[in-house]
N, C-alpha and C positions, 0 to 999 in steps of 0.2 A: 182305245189307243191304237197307232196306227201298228205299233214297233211289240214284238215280245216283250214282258217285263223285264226279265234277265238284262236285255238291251238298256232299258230305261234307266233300271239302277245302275248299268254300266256305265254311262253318261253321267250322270249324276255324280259318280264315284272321278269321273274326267274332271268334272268343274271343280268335287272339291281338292284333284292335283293342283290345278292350274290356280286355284284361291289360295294353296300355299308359296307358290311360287310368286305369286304377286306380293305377298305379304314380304317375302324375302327379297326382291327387285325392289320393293317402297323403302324395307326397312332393315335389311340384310347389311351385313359391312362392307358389299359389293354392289353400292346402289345401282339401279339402272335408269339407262335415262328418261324423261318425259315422252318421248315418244313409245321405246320399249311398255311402257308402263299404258299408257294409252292405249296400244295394241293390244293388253292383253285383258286387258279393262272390257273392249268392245269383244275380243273372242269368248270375254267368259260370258258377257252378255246377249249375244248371237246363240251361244249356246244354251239356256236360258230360255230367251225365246221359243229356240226350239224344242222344250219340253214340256213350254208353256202351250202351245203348238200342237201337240202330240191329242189330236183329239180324234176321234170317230171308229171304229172299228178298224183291225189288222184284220189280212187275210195271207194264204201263204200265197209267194208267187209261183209260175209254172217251173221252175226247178226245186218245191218244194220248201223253199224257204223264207223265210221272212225277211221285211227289209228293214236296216239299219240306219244308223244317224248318219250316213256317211257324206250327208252331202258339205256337211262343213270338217275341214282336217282339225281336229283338235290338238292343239300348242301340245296337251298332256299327255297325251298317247306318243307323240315325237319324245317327251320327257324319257317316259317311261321305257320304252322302247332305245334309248341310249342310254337308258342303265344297267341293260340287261348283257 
């Protein structure tokens, strides 16, 4: 794996925010539209990909640290981060 574990299951733990909130945009008493619904269809699945992805050996970088999923912003972290 490229990413610590910690990291991975964190991700993991992103998609399955983001798979509730879809389910409540589908099927919530506040539908969202077709497009909304699209967008977050192709974010859970970009993200997905990238865990699909996540293959070959991690190394730390030169500031000691490992690197993260950060290349894609996940919808669920914006969630999550406005609840707090």
């Amino acid at each position: 794996m490229n990413h610590k574990i910690s990291a991975f299951c964190d991700k993991i733990d992103s998609v399955k925010k983001m798979s509730d909130v879809l389910r409540k945009m589908k099927y919530g008493e506040e539908k969202a539209t077709t497009d909304e619904i699209d967008q977050m269809i192709q974010t859970i699945q970009a993200d997905c990909l990238l865990l699909a992805n996540d293959k070959g050996t991690y190394a730390k970088n030169n500031e000691g640290e490992y690197g993260d999923y950060s290349g894609i912003t996940s919808y669920a972290m914006h969630i999550q981060n406005n609840k707090e």
